[in-house]
C-alpha positions as CSV (number, residue, x, y, z in Angstrom):
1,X,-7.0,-15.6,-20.1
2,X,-3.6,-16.5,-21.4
3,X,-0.9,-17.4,-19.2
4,X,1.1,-14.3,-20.6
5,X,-1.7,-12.2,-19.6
6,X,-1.6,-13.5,-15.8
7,X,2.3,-13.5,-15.7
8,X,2.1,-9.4,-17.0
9,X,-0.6,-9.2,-14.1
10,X,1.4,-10.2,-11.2
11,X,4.3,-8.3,-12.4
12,X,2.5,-5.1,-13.0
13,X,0.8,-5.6,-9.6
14,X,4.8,-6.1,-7.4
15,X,5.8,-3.3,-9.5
16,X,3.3,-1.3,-8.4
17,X,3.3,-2.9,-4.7
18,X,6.9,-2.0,-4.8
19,X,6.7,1.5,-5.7
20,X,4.0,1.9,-3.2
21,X,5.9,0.9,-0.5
22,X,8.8,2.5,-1.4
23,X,6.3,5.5,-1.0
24,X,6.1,4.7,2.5
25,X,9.2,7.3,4.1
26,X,7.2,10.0,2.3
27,X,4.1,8.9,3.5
28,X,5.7,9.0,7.4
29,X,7.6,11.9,6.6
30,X,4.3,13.6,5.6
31,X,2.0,12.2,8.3
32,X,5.3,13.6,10.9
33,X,5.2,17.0,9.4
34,X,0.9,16.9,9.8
35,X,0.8,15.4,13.0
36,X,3.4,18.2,14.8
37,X,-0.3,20.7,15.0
38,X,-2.4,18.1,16.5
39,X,-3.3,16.0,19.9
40,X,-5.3,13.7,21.6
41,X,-7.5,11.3,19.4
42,X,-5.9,13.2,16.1
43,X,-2.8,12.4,16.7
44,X,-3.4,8.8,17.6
45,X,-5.5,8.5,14.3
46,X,-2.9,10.2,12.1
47,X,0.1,8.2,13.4
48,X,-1.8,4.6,12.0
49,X,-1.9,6.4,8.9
50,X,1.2,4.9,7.6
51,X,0.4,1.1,8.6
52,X,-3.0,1.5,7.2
53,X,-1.0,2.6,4.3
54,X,1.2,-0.7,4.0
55,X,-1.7,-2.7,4.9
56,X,-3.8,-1.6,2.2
57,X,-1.0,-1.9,-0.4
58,X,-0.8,-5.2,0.9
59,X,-3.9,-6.2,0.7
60,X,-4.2,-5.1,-3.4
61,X,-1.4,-7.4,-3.7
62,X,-2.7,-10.3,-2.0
63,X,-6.1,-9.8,-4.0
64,X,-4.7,-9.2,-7.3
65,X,-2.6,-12.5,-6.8
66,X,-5.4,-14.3,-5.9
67,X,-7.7,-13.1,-8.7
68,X,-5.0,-14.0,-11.1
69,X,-4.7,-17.3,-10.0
70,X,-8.1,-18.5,-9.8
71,X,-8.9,-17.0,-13.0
């Protein structure tokens, strides 16, 4: 792989981790919206859905770093 490819990699993937999080209000603005019909156990799942949400974005980046590095 050519370094150009890698450097195009990393930059597509914090472009992408960038507009993902940047996603994140909508996400919490959704989830708010969602969790005003439910309780108990629903609610309590529904309300980790936005750090789940930042946690798997950053997880693809950490991943897609590391895969382009050790390549």
């Amino acid at each position: 792989m050519a370094k150009d490819d890698k450097i195009g990699g990393l930059f597509m993937t914090f472009l992408l981790m960038i507009i993902g999080l940047a996603l994140t209000g909508t996400v919490q603005s959704m989830v708010t919206t969602a969790a005003a019909d439910l309780d108990g156990a629903a609610l309590a799942l529904m309300n980790l859905v936005p750090l789940f949400w930042v946690i798997i974005i950053l997880a693809i980046g950490i991943a897609a770093v590391y895969a382009q590095l050790k390549a």
